[in-house]
PDB file with one MODEL, atoms N, CA, C and O in Angstrom:
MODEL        1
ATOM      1  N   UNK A   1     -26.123 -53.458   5.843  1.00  0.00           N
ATOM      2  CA  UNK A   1     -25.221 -52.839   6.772  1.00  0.00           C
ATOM      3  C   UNK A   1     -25.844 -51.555   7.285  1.00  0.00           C
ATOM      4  O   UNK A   1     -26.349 -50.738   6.515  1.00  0.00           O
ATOM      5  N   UNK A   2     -25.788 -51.355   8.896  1.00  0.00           N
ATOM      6  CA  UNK A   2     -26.457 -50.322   9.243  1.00  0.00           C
ATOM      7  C   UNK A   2     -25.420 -48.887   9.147  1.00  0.00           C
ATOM      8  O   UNK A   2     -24.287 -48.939   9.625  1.00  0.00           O
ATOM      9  N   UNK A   3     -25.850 -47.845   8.599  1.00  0.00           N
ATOM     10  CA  UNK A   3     -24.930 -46.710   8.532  1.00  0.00           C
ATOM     11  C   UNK A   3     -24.573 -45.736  10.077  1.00  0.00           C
ATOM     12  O   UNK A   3     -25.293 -44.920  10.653  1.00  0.00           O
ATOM     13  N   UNK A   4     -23.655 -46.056  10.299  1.00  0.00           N
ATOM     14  CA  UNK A   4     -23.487 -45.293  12.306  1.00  0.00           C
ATOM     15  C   UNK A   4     -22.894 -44.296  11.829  1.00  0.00           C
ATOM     16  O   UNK A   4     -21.876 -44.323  11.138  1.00  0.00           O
ATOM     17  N   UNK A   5     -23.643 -43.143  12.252  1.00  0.00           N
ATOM     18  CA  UNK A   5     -22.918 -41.782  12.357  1.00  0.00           C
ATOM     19  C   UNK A   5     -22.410 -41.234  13.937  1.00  0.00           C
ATOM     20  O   UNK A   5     -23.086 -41.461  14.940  1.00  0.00           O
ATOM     21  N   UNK A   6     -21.160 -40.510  13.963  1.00  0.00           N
ATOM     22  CA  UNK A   6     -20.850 -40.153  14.838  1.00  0.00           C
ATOM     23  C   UNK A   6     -21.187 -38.942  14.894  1.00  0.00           C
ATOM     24  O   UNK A   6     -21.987 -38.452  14.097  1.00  0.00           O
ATOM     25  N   UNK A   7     -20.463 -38.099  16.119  1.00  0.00           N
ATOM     26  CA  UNK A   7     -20.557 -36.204  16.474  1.00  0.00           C
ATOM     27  C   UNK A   7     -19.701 -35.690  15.937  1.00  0.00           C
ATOM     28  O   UNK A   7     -19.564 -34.475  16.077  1.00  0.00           O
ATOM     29  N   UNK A   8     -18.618 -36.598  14.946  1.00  0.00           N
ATOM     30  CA  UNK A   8     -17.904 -35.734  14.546  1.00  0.00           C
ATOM     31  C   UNK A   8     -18.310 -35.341  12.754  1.00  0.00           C
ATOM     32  O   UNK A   8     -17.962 -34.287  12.222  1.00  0.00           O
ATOM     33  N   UNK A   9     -19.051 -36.374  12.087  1.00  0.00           N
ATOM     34  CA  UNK A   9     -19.843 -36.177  10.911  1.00  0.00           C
ATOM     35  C   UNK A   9     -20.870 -35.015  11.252  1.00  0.00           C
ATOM     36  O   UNK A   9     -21.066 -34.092  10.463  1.00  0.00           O
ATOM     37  N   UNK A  10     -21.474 -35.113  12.404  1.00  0.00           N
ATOM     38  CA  UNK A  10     -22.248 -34.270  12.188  1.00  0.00           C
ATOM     39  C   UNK A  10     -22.644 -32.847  12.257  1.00  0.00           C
ATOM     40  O   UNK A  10     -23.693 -32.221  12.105  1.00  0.00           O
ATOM     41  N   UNK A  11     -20.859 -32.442  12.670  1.00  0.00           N
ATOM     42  CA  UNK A  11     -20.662 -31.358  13.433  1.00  0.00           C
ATOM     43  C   UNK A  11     -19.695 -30.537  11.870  1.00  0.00           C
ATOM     44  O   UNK A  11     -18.746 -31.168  11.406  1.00  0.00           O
ATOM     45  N   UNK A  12     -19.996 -29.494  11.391  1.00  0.00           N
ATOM     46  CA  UNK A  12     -19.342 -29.496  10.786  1.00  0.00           C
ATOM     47  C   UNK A  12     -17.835 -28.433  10.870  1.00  0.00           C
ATOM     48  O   UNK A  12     -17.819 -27.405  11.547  1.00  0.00           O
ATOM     49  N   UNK A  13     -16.617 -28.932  10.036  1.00  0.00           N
ATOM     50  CA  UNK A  13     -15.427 -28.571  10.232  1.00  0.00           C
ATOM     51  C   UNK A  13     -15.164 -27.060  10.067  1.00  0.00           C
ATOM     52  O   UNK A  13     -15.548 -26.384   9.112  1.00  0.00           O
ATOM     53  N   UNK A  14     -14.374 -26.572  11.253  1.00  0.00           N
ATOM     54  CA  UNK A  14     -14.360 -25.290  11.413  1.00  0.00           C
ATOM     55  C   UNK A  14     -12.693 -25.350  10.826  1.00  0.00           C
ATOM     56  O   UNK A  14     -11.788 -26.129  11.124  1.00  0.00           O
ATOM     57  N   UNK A  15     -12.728 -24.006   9.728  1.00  0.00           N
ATOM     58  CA  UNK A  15     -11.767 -23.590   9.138  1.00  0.00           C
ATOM     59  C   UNK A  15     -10.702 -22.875   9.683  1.00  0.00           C
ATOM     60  O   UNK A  15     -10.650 -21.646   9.638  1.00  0.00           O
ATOM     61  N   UNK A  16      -9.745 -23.666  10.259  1.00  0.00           N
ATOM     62  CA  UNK A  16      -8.668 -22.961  11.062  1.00  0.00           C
ATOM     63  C   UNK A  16      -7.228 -22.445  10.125  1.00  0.00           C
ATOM     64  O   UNK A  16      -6.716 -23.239   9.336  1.00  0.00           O
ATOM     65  N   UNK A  17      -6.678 -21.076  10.314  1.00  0.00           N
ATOM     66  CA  UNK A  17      -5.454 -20.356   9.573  1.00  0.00           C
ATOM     67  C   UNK A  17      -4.044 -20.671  10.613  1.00  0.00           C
ATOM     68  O   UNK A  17      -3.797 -20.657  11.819  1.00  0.00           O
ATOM     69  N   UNK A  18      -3.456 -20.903   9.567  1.00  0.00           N
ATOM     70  CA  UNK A  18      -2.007 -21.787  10.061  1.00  0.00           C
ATOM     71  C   UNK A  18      -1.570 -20.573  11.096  1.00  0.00           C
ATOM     72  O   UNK A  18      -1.072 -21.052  12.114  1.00  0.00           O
ATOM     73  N   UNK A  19      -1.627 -19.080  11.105  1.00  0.00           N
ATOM     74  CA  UNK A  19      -1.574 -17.893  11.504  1.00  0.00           C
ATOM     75  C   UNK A  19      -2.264 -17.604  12.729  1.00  0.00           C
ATOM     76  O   UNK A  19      -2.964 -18.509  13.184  1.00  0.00           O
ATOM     77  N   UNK A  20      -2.178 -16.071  13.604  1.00  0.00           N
ATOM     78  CA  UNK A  20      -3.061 -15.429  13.497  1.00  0.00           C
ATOM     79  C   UNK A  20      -3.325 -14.256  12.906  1.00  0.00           C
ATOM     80  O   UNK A  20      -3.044 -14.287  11.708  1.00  0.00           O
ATOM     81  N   UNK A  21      -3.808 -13.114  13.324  1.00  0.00           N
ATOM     82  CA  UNK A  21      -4.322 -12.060  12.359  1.00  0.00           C
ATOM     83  C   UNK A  21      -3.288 -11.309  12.416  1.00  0.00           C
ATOM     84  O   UNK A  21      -3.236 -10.400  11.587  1.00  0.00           O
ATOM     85  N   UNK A  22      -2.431 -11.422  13.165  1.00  0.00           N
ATOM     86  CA  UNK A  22      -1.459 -10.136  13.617  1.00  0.00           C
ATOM     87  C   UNK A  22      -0.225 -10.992  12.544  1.00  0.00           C
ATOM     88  O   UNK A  22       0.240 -10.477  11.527  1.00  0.00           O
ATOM     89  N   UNK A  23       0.169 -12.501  13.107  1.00  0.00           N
ATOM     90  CA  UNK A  23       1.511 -12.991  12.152  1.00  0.00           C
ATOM     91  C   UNK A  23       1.024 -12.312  10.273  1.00  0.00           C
ATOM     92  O   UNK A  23       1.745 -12.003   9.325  1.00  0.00           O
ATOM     93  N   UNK A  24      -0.470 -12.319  10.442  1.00  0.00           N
ATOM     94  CA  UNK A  24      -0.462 -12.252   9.104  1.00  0.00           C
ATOM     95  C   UNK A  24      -0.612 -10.571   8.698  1.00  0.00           C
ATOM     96  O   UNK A  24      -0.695 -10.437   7.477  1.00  0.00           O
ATOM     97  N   UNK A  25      -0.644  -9.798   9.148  1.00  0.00           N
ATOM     98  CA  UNK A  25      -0.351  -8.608   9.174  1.00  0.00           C
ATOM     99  C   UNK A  25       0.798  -7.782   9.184  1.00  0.00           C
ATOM    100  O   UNK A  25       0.964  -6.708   8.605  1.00  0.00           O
ATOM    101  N   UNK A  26       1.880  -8.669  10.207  1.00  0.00           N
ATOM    102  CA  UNK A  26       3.306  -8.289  10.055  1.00  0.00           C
ATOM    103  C   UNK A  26       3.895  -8.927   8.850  1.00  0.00           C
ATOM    104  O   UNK A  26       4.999  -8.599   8.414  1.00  0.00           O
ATOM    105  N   UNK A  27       3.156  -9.828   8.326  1.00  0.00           N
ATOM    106  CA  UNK A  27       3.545 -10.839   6.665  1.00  0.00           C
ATOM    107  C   UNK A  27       3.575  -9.682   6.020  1.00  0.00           C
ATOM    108  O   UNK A  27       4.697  -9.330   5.656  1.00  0.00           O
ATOM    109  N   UNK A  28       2.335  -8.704   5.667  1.00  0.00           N
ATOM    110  CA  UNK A  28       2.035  -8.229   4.972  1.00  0.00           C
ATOM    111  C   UNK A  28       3.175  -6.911   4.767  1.00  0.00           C
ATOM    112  O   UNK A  28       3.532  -6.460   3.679  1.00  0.00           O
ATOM    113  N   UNK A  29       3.655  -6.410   6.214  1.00  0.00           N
ATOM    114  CA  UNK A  29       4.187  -5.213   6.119  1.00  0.00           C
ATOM    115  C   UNK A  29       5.837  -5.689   5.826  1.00  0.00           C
ATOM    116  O   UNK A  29       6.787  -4.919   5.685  1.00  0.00           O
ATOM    117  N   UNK A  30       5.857  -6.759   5.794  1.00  0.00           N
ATOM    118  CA  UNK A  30       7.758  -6.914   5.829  1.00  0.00           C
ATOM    119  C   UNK A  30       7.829  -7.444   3.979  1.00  0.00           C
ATOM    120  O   UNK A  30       8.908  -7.455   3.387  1.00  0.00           O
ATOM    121  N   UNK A  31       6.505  -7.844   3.289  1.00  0.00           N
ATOM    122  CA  UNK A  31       6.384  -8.008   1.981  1.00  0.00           C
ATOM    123  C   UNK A  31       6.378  -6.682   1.357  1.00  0.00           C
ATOM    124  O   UNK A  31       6.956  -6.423   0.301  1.00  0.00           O
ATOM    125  N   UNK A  32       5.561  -5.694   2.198  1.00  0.00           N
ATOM    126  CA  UNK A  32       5.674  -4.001   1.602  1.00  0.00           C
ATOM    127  C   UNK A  32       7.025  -3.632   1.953  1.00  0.00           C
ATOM    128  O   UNK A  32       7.433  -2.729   1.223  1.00  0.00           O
ATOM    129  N   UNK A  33       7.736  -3.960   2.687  1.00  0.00           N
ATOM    130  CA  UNK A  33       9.165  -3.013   2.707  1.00  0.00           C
ATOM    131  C   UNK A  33      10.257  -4.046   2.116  1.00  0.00           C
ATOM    132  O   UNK A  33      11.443  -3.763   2.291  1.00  0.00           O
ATOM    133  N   UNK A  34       9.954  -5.102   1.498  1.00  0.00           N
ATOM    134  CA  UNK A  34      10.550  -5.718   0.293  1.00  0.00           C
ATOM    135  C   UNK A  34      10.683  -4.864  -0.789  1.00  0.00           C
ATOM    136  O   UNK A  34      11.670  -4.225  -1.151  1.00  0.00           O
ATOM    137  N   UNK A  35       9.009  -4.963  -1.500  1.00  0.00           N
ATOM    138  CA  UNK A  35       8.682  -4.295  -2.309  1.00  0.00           C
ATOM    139  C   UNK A  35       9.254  -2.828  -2.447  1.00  0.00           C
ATOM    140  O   UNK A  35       9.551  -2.370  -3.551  1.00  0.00           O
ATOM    141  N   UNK A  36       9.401  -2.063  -1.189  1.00  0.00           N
ATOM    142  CA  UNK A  36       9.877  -0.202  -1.121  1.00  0.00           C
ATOM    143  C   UNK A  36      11.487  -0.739  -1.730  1.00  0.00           C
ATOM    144  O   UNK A  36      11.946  -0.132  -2.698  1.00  0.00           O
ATOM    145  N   UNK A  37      12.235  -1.811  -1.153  1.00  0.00           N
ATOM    146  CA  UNK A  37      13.699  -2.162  -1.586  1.00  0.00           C
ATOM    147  C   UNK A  37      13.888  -2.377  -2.773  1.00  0.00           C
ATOM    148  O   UNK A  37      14.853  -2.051  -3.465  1.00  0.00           O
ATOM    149  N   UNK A  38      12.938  -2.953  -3.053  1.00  0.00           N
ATOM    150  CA  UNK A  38      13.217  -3.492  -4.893  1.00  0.00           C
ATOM    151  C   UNK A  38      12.558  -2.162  -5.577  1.00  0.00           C
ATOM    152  O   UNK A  38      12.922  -2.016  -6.744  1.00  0.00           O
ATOM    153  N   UNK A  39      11.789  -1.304  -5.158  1.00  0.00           N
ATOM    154  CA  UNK A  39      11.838  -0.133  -5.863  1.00  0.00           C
ATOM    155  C   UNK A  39      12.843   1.029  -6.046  1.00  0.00           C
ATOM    156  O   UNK A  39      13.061   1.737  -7.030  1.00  0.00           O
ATOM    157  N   UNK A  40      13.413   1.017  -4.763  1.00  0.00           N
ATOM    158  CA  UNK A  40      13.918   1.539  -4.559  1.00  0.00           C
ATOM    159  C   UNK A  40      15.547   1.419  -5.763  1.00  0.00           C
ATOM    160  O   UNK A  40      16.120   2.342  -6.344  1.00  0.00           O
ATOM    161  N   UNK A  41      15.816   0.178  -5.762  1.00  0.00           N
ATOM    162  CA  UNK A  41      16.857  -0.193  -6.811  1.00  0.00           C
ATOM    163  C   UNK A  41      16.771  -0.052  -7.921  1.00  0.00           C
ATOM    164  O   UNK A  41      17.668   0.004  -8.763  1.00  0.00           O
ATOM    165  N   UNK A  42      15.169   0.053  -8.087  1.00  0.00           N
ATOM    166  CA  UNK A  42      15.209   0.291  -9.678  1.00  0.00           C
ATOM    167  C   UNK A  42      15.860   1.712 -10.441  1.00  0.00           C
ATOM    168  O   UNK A  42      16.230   2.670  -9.762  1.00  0.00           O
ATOM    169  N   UNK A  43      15.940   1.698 -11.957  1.00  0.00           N
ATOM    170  CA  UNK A  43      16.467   3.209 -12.400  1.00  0.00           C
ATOM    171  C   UNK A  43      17.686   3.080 -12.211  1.00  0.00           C
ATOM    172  O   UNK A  43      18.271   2.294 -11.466  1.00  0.00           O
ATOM    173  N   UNK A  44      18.198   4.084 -13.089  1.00  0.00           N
ATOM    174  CA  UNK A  44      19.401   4.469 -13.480  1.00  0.00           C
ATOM    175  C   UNK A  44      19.927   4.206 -14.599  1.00  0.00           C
ATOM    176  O   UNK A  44      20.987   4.639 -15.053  1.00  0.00           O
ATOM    177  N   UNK A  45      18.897   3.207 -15.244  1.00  0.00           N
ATOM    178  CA  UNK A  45      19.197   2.920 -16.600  1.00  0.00           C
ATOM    179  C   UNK A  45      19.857   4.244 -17.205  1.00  0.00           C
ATOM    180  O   UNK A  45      20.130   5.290 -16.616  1.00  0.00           O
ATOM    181  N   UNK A  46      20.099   3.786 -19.014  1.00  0.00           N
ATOM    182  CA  UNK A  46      20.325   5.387 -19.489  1.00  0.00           C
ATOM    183  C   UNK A  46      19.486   4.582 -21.007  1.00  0.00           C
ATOM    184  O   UNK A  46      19.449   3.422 -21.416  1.00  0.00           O
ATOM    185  N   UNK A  47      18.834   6.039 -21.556  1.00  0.00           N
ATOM    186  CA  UNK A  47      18.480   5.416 -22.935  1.00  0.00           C
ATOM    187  C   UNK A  47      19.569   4.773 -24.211  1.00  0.00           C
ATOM    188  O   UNK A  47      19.399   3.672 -24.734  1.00  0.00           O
ATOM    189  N   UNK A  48      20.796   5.813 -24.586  1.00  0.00           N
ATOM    190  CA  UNK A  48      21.455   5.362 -25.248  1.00  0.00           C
ATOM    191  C   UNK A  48      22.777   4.292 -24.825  1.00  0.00           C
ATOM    192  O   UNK A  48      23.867   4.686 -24.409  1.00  0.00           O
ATOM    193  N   UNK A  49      22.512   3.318 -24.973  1.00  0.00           N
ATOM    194  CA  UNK A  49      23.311   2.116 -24.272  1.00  0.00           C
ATOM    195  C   UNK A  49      24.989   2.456 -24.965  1.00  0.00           C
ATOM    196  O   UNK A  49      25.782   1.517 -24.911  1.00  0.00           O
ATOM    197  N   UNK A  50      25.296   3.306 -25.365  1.00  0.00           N
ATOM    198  CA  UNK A  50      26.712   3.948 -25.734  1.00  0.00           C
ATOM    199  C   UNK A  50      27.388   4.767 -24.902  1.00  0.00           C
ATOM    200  O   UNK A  50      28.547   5.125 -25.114  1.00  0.00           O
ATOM    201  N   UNK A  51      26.531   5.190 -23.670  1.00  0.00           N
ATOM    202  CA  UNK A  51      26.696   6.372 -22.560  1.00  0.00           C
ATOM    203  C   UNK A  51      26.370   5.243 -21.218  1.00  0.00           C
ATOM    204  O   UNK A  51      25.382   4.529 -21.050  1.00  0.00           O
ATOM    205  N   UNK A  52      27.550   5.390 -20.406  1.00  0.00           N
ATOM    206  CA  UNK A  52      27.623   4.983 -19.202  1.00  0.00           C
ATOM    207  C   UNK A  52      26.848   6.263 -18.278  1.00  0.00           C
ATOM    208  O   UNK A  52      27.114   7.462 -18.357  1.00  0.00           O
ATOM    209  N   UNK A  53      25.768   5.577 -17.351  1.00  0.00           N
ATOM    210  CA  UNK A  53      25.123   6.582 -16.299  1.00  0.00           C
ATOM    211  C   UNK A  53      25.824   6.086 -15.022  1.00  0.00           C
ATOM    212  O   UNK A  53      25.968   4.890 -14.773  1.00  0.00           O
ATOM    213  N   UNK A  54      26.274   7.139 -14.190  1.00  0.00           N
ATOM    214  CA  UNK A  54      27.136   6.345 -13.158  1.00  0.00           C
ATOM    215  C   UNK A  54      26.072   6.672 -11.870  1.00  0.00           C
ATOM    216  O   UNK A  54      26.456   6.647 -10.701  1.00  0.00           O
ATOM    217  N   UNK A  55      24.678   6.983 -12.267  1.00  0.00           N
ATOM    218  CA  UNK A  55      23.964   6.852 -11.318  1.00  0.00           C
ATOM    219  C   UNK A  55      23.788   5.532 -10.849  1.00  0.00           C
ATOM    220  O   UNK A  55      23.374   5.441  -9.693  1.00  0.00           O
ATOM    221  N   UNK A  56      23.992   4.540 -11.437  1.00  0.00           N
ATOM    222  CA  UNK A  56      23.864   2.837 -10.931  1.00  0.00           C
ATOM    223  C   UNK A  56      24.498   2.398  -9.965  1.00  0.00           C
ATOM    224  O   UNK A  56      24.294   1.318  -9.412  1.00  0.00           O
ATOM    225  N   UNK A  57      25.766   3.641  -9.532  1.00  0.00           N
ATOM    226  CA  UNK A  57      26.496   3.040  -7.785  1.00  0.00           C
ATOM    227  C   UNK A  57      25.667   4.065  -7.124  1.00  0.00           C
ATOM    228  O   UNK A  57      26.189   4.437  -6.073  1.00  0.00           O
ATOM    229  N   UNK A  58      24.783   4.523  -7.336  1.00  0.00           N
ATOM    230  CA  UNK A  58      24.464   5.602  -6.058  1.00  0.00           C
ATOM    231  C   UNK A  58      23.974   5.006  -4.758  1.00  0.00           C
ATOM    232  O   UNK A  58      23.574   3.855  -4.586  1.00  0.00           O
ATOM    233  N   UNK A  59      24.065   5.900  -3.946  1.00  0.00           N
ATOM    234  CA  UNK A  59      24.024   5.304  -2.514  1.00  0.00           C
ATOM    235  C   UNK A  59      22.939   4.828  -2.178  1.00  0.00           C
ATOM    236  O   UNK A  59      22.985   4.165  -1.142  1.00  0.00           O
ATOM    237  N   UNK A  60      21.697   4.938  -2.804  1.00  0.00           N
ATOM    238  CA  UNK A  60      20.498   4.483  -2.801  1.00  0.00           C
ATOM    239  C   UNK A  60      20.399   2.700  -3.246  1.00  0.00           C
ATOM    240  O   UNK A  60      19.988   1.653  -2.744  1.00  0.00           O
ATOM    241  N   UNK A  61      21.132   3.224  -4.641  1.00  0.00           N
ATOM    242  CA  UNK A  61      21.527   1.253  -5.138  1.00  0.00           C
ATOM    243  C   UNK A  61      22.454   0.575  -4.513  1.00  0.00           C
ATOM    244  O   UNK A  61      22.480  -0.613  -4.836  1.00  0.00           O
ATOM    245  N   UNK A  62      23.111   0.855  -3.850  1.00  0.00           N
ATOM    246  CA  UNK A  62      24.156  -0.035  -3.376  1.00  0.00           C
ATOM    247  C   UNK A  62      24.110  -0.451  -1.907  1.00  0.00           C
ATOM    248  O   UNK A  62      24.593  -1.463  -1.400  1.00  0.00           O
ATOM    249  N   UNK A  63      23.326   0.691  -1.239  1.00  0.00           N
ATOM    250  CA  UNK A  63      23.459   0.516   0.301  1.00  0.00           C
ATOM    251  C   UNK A  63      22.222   0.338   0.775  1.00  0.00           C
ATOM    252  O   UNK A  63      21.891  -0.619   1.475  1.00  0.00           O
ATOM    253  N   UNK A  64      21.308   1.470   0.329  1.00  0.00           N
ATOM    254  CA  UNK A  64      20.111   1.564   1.101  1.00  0.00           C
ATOM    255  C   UNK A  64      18.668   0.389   0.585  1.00  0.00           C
ATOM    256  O   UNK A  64      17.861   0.002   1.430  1.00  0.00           O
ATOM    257  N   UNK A  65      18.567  -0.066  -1.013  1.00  0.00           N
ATOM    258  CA  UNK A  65      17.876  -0.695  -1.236  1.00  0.00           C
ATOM    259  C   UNK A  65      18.072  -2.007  -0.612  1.00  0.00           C
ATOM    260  O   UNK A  65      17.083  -2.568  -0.141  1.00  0.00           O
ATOM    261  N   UNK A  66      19.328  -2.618  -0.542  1.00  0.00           N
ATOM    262  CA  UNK A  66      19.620  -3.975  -0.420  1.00  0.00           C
ATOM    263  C   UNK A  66      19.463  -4.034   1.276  1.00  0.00           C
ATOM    264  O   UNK A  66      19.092  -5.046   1.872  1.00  0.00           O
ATOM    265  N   UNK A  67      19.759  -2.961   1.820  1.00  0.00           N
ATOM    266  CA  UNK A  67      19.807  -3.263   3.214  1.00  0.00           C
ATOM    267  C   UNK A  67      17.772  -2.984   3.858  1.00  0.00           C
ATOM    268  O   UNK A  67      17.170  -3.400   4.847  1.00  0.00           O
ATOM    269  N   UNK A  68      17.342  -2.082   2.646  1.00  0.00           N
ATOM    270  CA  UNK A  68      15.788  -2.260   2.482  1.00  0.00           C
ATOM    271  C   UNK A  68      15.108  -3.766   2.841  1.00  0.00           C
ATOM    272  O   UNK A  68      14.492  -4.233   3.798  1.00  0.00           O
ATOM    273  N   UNK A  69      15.542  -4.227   1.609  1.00  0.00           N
ATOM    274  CA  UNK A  69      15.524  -6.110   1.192  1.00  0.00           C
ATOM    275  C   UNK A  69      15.425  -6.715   2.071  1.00  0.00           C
ATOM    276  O   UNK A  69      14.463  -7.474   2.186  1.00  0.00           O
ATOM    277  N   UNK A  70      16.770  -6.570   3.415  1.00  0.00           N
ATOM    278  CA  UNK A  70      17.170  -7.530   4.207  1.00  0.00           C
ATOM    279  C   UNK A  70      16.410  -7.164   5.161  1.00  0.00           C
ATOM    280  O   UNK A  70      15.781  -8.118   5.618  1.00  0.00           O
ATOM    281  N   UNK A  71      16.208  -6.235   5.633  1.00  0.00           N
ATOM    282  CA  UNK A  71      14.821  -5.703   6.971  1.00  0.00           C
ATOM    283  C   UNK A  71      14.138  -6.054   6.218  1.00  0.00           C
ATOM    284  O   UNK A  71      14.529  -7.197   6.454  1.00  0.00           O
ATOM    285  N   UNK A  72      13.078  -6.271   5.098  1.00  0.00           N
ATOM    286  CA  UNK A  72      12.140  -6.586   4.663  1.00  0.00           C
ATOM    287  C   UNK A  72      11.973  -8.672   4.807  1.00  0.00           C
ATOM    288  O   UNK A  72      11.019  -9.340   5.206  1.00  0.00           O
ATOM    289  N   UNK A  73      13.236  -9.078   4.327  1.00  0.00           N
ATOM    290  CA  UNK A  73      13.343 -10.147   4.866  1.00  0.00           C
ATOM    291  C   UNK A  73      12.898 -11.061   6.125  1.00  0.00           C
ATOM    292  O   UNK A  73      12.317 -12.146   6.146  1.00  0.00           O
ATOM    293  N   UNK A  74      13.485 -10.054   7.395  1.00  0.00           N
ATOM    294  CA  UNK A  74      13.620 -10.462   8.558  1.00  0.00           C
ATOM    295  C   UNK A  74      12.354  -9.817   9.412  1.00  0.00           C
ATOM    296  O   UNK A  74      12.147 -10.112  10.589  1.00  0.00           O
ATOM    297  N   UNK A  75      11.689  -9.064   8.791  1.00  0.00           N
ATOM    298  CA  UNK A  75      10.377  -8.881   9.422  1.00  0.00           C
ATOM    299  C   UNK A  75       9.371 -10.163   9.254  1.00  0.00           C
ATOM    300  O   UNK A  75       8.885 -10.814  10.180  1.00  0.00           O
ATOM    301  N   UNK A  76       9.145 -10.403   7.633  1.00  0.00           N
ATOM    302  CA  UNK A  76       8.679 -11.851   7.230  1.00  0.00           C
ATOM    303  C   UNK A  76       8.887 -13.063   8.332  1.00  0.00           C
ATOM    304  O   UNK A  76       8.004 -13.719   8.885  1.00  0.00           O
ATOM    305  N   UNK A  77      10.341 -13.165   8.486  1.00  0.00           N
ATOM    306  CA  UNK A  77      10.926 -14.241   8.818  1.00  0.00           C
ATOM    307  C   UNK A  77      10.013 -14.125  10.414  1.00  0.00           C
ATOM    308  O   UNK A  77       9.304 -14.964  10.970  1.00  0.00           O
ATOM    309  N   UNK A  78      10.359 -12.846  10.785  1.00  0.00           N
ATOM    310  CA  UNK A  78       9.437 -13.298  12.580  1.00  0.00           C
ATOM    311  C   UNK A  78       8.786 -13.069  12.510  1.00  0.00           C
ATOM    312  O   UNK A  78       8.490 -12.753  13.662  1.00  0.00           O
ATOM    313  N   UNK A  79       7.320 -12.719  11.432  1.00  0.00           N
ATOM    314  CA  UNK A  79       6.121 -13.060  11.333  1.00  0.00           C
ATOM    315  C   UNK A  79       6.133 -14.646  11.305  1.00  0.00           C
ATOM    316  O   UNK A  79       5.519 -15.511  11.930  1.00  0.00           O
ATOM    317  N   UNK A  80       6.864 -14.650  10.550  1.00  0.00           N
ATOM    318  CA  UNK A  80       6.458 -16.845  10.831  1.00  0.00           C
ATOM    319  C   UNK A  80       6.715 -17.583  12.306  1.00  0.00           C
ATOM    320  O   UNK A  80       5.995 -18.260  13.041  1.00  0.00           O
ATOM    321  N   UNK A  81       7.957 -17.165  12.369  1.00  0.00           N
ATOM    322  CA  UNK A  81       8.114 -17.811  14.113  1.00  0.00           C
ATOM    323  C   UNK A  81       7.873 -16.716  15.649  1.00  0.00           C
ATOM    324  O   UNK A  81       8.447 -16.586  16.730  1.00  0.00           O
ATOM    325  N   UNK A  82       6.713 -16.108  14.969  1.00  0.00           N
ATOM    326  CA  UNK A  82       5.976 -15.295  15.989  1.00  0.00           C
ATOM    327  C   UNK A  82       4.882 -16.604  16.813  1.00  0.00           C
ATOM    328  O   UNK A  82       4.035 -17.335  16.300  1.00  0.00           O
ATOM    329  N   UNK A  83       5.165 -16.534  17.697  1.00  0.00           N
ATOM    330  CA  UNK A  83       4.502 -17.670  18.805  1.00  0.00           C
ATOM    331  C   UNK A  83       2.649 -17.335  18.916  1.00  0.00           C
ATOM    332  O   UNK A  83       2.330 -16.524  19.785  1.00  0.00           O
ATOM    333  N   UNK A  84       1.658 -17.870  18.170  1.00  0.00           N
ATOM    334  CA  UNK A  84       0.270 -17.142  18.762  1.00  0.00           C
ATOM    335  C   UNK A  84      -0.131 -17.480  20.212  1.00  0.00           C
ATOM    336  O   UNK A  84       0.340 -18.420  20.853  1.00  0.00           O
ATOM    337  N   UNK A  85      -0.882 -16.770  20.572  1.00  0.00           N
ATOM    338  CA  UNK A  85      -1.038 -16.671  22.071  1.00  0.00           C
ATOM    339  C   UNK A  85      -2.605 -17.719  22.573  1.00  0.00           C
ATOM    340  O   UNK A  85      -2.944 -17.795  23.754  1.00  0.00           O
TER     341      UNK A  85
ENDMDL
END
């Protein structure tokens, strides 16, 4: 059997990103202002678990981290259905 090669064996496959540089850049920054949200929530613990710290409703935990989260969310989200050009 004779072996037929085509142009497409012989050409070799160029590595294409589901992305471009920018969707994947705005990925990056809406994963960092996740991350600032979930830091942001952390703390308030207290060491002796017999003592209530009522720093755990502060306005930081209740309002500002979670609403952190959700912009951090929705930046992600239109990095993905950002249209490349």
């Amino acid at each position: 059997m004779k072996n037929i090669s085509t142009n497409e064996e012989q050409q070799p496959q160029k590595q294409e990103f589901l992305f471009d540089g920018i969707n994947y850049k705005i990925l990056l920054i809406g994963i960092g202002v996740i991350a600032l949200g979930f830091i942001l929530m952390s703390g308030g613990g207290s060491d002796n678990p017999n003592v209530f710290n009522e720093d755990v409703f502060s306005f930081r935990r209740i309002r500002l981290a979670p609403t952190t989260v959700l912009i951090g969310f929705g930046i992600t989200i239109y990095s993905i259905f950002k249209k490349s050009k």
